[in-house]
LUMROSE-484056 format. One record per residue (C-alpha): y, x, z. Coordinates in steps of 0.2 Angstrom, whole numbers, plus 5000, padded with zeros to 4 digits. Example, Ala and Ser with C-alpha at 12.3 -4.5 7.8 and 13.67 -1.06 7.14 Angstrom:
! residues 2
497850625039499550685036
This chain:
! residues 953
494349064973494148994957495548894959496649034959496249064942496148894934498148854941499148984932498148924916498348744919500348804920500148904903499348764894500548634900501948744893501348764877500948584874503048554882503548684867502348604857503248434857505048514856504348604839504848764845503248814842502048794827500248794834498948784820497948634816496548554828497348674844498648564852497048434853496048564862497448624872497448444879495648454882495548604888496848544902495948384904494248474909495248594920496048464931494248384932493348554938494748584948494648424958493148484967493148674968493548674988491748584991491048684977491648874985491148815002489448764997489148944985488649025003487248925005486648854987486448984974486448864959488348814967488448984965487949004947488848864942490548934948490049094940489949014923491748934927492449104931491949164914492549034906494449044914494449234912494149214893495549094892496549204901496249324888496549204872498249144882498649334883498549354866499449194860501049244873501049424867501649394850502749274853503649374866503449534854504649414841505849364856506149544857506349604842507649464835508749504851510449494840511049674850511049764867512349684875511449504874510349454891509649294887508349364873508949234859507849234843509149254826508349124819507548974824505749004831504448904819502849004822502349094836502049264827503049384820503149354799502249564800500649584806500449634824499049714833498249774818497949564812498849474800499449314806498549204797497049274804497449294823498049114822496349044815495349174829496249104844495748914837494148974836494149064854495048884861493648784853492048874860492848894877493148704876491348684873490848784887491848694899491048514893489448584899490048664914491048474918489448404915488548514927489748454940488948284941487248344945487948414962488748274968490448374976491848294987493348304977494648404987495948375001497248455006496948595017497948635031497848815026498448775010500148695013501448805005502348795023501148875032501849015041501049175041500849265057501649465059500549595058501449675069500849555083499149645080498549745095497149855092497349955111496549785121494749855120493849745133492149795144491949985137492950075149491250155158490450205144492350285136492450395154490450435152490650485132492350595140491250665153489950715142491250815127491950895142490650965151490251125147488351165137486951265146486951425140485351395133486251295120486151365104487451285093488351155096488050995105487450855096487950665104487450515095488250345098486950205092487050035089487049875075488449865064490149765072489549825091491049955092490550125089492050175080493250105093492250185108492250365098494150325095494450305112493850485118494450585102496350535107496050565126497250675132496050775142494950805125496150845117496950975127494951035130494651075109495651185099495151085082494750905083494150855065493550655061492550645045491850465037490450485031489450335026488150285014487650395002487750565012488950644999488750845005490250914996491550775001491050805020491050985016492750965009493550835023492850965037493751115029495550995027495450965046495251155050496251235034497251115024497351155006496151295008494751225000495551184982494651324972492851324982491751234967490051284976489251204986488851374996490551424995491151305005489751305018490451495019492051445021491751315035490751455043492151575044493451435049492451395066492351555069492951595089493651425088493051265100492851095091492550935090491850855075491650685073490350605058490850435059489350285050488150415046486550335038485750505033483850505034483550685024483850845038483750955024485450895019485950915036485251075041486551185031488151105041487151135057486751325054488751365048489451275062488451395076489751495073490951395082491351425100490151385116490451225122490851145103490150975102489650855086489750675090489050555078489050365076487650295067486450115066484950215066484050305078482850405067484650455060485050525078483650625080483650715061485350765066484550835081485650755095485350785109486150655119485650495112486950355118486350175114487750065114487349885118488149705116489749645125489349525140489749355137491349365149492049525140491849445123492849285132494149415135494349455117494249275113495349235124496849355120496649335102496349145099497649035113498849175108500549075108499748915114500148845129498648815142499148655147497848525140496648675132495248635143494348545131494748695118494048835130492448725133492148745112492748905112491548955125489948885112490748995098490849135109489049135113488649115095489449285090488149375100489149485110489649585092491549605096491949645079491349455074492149395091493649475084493649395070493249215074494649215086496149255073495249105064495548995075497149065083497948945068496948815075497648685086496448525087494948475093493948435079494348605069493548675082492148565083491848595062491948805066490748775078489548665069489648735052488048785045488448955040487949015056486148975053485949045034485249165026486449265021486849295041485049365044485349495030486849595040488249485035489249415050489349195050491149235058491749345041491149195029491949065040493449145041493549185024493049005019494748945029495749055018496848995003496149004987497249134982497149244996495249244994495449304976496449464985495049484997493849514985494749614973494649744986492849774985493449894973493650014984492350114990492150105010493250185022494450205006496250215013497250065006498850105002499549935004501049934990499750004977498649854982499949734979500449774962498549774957498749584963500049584954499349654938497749534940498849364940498449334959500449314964501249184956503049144957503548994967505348944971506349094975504949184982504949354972502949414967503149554980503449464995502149344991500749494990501649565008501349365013499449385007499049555015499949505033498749345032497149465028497749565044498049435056496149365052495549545054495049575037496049745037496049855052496550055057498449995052499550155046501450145049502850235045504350285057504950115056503550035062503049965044501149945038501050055022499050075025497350025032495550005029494249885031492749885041490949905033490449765037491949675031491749765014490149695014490649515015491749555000490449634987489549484993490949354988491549444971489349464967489549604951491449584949491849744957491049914955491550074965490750244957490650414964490450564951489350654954488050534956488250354952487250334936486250194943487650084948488150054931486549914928487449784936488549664922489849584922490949704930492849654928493449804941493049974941493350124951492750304950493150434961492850624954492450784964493750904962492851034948491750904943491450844924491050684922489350674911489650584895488350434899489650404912490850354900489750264886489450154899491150104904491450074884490149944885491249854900492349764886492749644899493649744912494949734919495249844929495050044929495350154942495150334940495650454955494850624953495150794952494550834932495250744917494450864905493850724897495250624894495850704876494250644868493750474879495350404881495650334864493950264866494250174878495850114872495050044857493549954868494449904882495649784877495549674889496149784903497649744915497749894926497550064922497450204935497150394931497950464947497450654952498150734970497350884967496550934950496151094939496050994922497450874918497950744906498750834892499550674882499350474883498450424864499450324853498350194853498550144868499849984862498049914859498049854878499049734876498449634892499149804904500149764917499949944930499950104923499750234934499950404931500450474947500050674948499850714930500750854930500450914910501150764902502950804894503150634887502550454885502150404865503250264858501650154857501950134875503450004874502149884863501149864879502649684883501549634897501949794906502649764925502249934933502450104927501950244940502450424933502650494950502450694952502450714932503250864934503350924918503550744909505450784901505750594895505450434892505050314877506750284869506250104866505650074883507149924882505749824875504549824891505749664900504349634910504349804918505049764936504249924944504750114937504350264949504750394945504850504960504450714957504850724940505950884941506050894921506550704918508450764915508950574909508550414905508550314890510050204885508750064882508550064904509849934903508849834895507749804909508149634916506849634925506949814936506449764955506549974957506650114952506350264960507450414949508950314941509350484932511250484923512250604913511350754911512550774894511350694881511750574868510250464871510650464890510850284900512750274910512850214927513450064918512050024913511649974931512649814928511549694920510049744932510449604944508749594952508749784959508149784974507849984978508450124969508850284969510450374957510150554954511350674945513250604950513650774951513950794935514850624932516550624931517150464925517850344940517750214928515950224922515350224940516550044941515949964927513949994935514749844948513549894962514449814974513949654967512249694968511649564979509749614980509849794983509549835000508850014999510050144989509950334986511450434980511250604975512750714972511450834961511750924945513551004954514651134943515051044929516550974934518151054942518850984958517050934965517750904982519050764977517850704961516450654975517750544985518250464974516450424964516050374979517350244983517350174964515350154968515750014980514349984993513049834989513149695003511449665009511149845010509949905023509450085019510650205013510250395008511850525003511350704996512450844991513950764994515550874994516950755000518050845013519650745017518850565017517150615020516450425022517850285012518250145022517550025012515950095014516150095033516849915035515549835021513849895029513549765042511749755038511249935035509849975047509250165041510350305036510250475031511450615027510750765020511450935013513450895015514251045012515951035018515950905030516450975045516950815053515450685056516050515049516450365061514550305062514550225079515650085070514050025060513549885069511649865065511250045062509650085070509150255062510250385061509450555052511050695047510150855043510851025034512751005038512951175040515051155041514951065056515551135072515651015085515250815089516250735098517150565098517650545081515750515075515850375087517150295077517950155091519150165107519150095122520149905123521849895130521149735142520049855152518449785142516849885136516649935118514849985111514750135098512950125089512449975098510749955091510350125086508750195092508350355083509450485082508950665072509850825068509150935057509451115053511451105059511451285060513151305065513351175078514051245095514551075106514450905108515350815118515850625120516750675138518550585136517550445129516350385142518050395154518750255142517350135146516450155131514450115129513450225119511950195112511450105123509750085114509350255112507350265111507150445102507850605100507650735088508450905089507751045074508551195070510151185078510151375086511951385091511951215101512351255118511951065129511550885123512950755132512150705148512250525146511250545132509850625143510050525158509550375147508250245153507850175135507450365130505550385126505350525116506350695115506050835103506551005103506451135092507151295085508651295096508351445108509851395122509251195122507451285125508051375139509051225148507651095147506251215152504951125163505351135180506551275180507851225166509451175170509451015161507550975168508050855180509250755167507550705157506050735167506050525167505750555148503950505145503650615127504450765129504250925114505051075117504451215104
């Protein structure tokens, strides 16, 4: 893992020795001798760091000894920070004028810092420091290379799993529905929540699932909370994670979110809410469900007991837990041991996971190894799990033979809860990716990892590194798809195209990571926490805050003490504080690369960002999702020249941004997302070479100080963005000049027709906006708002240059009253067209082709497998009737289909209906399609009784 770190600064060093010898660069005397040495010590260290992580398991001095080195290279991250900051501050200030990309100096560079003073130092002075920092880092390394000798480590080979080819396995290959050997016990624990209670029962029923950590409790109560039978039998099913400590009032909270979302927000007392839970169970039968409960204390159990009586006979509690003294305080009254897996169901799992995509023949010798391994894992099939995505990418003999015979399944460490198969797989993990895996003991457990947040924190900590053409994004998709095919991550969240966007990690996993990152990482829940904060050395802090909950000053004088972090993650429901700590912590936490103050629901909110925040100049992530008081960012902000991503998302009221946020070119990620009040953006946008996206590309809006859609030109690297206000533009040759059609990265757009009635002659000014846009060519995702074309609703170029769009969405097109010739799209696979209130009828223009003269089939939407209409309140008919005589296939794909408040529609074209691929159909508001596919007794109930998901509302 240390490795991870030492690379990108043997890079840095490299380079500055390169610009040293081209004198581009004055470095002051004695530095570029221990710059050499520096580099020299590095490569040394470096040679053996594969042995010397491996052995840390089992050898704490190994440990200690890589924990110095860790030190070491995270203050020469710091002092290389602070050398490239300067020098990129000069770069951009002598930039001759806007309309020059390359950043060229005016004059020739001969020193490193800008002739002012910067960052509160003269020159001079920061000059010496960083000689000074060099020199006693230098020092520690000779010690720490000396050190080296007295362990006697193999220096490194190459690893198969560090080849730059290796290819990552999809995440999507993951199947978490293969639960083997706990089908008696699923249809016992669905007996039991389905049977009624003896009337003697007072209260509800209280089932305890037991059993060591890794067993499957948490799959086998999955299981029966998604059967169909349970949940038809339960009016509210609620789930609740509860974990170590027993946290009263976030329980009390997540309990009263299942049965009355948003409800809850104002309840600060703890007896308020208990009421409030009372009156929601009220006549109502449930199931709750208290996932890894370690509570010990009935007393703070009791009060959830006694409100939940209230619920109806025949509610039931089911509970997993390691414990059974735990069962019994919370009063179960079924107690449910769950045992080990038999060695033939844990071969099952093995099986299935680890000879995926191997062929059988000649495995013999494989499955007799694989069969010891097995035994090992001690019927757990969390760890048998785990093992086997290890050695899926395993082929030969002898790597299976070393899994098998590594010492780590006799240590210590095992004996204390941690399981041998975690630590070997994460010991066959690249160096890099082990450095992601640990950052994410951050989190607190069962915290639900939204996965493009936990990249750009990768991102911000130096963990993706270019290489080649591979953008810093796909690298950290590339990391987190490897973590997921070894089982690190699990319960996968996906959106409606079948993407992972979030996921969790099991306790036991989260375990092996505080263990790995040793006091690097700290997660804190306010209230409480106090204690936590005697660890040092903490690089990565996280604090969760109660909603109405103040954070006690000690709090706070702690985290200034934390000079070193790096991290600080603050997601809570009071910033109260924040006018009088934040410019504390700005001045003591310099070091800092990421900054989090997100709220989702909060009665105290940041008023304004200090000034002094340009003192971070190591930031990388600033979040500031939520903060719904801020009206505007200080100028300070564009000191921070290290800045890559910006989060302002739900800043309502924030009404601009920095006029000199051109200086931030490293800034490759801006959203900006529900910022109703952000009228514009400032000219210096196009200064941006670096944008990747941006979320709100806001134009016009009839200021002076307001970026063009030309702007868009020079952001070659755009690779999603969204263009609000082009209702209000006017000028054709603007939109041309933003060249979007030769914006080869961009493949998700969003055009917004907003900001209408300033313009006369709307309907033909949107046309022809539209066609002087020019379509990007690799675009896959394409949303269209408010659009008022009439005449040529969709240009042809459009049409004929989107051959790899994939998702589109049409929303709020007033005077269309024709649907464009979709069907011609050849790799359109999601089609949403929602509040086209002109249209009348569908028929065979929207399918865009004809049948051919020599008799041959033609395929309009050939790939397209969900359809949606939303809100078409004046659609009567649809009908594709003279083209399905002309031999012409329609979607032939067609796996979902979504009708929603369309009242007037009078049938759905039977083809349609009669389809095999057809999954999933859903109905709603649309009272004469209600009435036709009525179950049994509908017109149309034959045409899609085949359909296995059917909705009808």
């Amino acid at each position: 893992m240390v490795d991870a770190i030492i690379s990108p600064i043997l890079e840095q060093l490299t380079s500055m020795a390169v610009e040293e010898a081209k004198e581009q660069v004055r470095l002051v005397t004695g530095v570029g001798k221990e710059v050499k040495k520096l580099t020299s010590n590095l490569r040394v260290i470096q040679a053996v760091l594969n042995d010397a992580e491996k052995r840390q398991i089992k050898e704490e001095r190994v440990r200690l000894w890589l924990d110095q080195l860790r030190d070491a290279c995270y203050d020469m991250e710091d002092v290389l920070g602070e050398w490239n900051t300067p020098r990129l501050k000069l770069q951009i200030d002598g930039v001759d004028d806007h309309e020059n990309d390359a950043l060229v100096p005016k004059k020739k560079v001969c020193s490193f810092f800008p002739a002012a003073s910067c960052f509160g130092c003269k020159p001079i002075f920061l000059r010496r420091r960083i000689a000074l920092k060099m020199k006693d880092i230098n020092e520690t390394l000779d010690d720490i290379a000396k050190q080296k000798a007295e362990f006697g480590f193999s220096v490194n080979v190459i690893k198969s799993n560090e080849r730059a080819d290796q290819r990552v396995p999809s995440i999507s290959s993951i199947d978490e529905s293969e639960i083997f050997g706990r089908e008696t016990q699923k249809n016992d624990l669905v007996n039991r929540l389905l049977c009624e209670s003896s009337e003697e029962q007072k209260g509800p029923r209280v089932i305890s699932l037991v059993g060591m950590g890794g067993i499957g409790k948490t799959t086998l109560t999955q299981l029966a909370y998604n059967n169909d039978d349970v949940k038809i039998h339960f009016e509210k099913r609620i789930w609740v994670c509860v974990s170590d400590p027993f946290d009263e009032f976030r329980i009390a909270r997540a309990i009263i979110e299942a049965l009355k979302p948003d409800s809850a927000k104002d309840l600060v007392e703890f007896q308020s809410l208990m009421q409030h839970i009372q009156e929601c169970v009220v006549r109502k039968k449930f199931l709750l469900v208290l996932d890894d409960v370690w509570n010990k204390d009935y007393s703070k159990w009791e009060p959830f007991y006694n409100c939940l009586k209230n619920g109806l006979h025949g509610s039931k509690i089911l509970i997993t837990t390691r414990d059974e003294t735990t069962a019994h305080i919370m009063k179960s009254t079924d107690i449910i041991p769950i045992a080990v897996l038999f060695e033939k169901e844990c071969w099952s799992i093995f099986e299935s996971i680890a000879f995926f995509g191997k062929s059988m023949e000649g495995c013999e010798n494989l499955k007799k190894i694989g069969r010891e391994i097995v035994g090992k894992c001690k019927g757990l099939p969390l760890a048998v799990k785990i093992i086997g995505s290890l050695l899926r990418s395993k082929n030969t003999e002898e790597e299976w033979q070393n899994i098998l015979k590594s010492e780590i399944w006799d240590h210590k460490v095992v004996e204390r809860g941690l399981l041998a198969p975690l630590l070997l797989s994460y010991n066959e993990l690249p160096s890099k990716v082990k450095h992601c895996f640990s950052y994410c003991a951050v989190f607190p457990k069962d915290f639900e990892i939204i996965k493009y947040k936990l990249i750009k924190l990768w991102m911000a900590q130096g963990y993706l590194n270019e290489k080649e053409n591979k953008e810093m994004q796909d690298i950290g998709e590339e990391y987190f798809n490897i973590l997921a095919s070894s089982s690190f991550f699990q319960e996968f969240k996906t959106d409606g195209d079948g993407k992972v966007y979030g996921c969790k990690m099991h306790d036991l996993v989260h375990d092996v990571a505080q263990f790995i990152c040793r006091n690097e990482c700290l997660t804190v829940k306010i209230p409480g926490g106090m204690s936590s904060f005697e660890q040092k050395k903490v690089l990565h802090l996280m604090l969760t805050v109660d909603v109405g909950t103040s954070v006690p000053i000690a709090i706070w004088n702690n985290v200034k003490r934390m000079r070193r972090l790096r991290s600080l993650l603050v997601e809570g429901g009071d910033y109260s504080w924040s006018s009088k700590v934040l410019p504390q912590l700005f001045d003591k936490l310099t070091c800092l690369r990421a900054l989090t103050l997100e709220t989702h629901c909060c009665f105290d909110f940041i008023q304004k960002i200090p000034k002094n925040i340009e003192k971070l100049i190591h930031l990388k992530y600033l979040n500031l999702c939520g903060q719904t008081e801020i009206e505007k960012l200080p100028e300070t902000l564009c000191e921070l020249y290290n800045l890559e991503c910006l989060n302002v998302s739900g800043c309502w009221n924030l009404r601009e941004l920095p006029r000199g946020i051109g200086k931030l070119r490293k800034l490759m990620y801006l959203y900006n997302e529900g910022t109703s009040c952000l009228r514009y953006l400032p000219v210096g946008i196009g200064e941006l070479i670096s944008l990747r996206e941006v979320t709100k590309f806001v134009v016009g809006g009839g200021y002076d100080r307001a970026c063009s859609l030309g702007s868009l030109k020079k952001l070659n690297l755009l690779r999603k963005c969204s263009i609000r206000g082009l209702g209000g533009v006017s000028d054709a040759g603007e939109v041309r000049r933003a060249e979007l059609e030769k914006q080869k990265y961009l493949v998700e757009l969003g055009l917004y027709f907003d900001q209408a009635g300033r313009r006369e002659n709307e309907e033909d000014e949107d046309e022809r906006l539209l066609e002087a846009l020019g379509p990007p060519p690799n675009l896959k995702k394409l949303e269209i708002y408010d659009y008022r074309g009439r005449r040529n609703v969709v240009p042809i170029n459009w049409i004929m240059s989107l051959t790899n769009l994939r998702d589109l969405s049409l929303s709020k097109w007033r005077n269309c009253e024709h649907l464009p010739p979709l069907g011609k799209l050849p790799s359109l696979e999601y089609l949403v067209i929602e509040l086209m209130n002109s249209v009348k009828r569908v028929g065979n223009e929207f399918l865009g082709v004809e049948s051919d003269t020599d008799g041959s089939s033609v395929i309009a939407f050939p790939k397209l497998k969900l359809l949606d209409f939303y809100i078409m309140k004046e659609l009567e008919e649809w009908d594709f009737g003279t083209a399905i005589k002309g031999e012409i296939i329609i979607m032939p794909r067609l796996s979902s289909l979504s009708i929603d408040g369309c009242p007037k529609l009078k049938a759905l074209p039977d083809h349609l209906l009669q389809k095999t691929t057809l999954q999933k159909l859903w109905i709603w508001g649309c009272p004469i399609l209600e009435e036709r596919c009525r179950k049994e007794t509908g017109e149309d109930w034959p045409l899609i009784r085949h359909i296995p998901k059917i909705s009808i509302y």
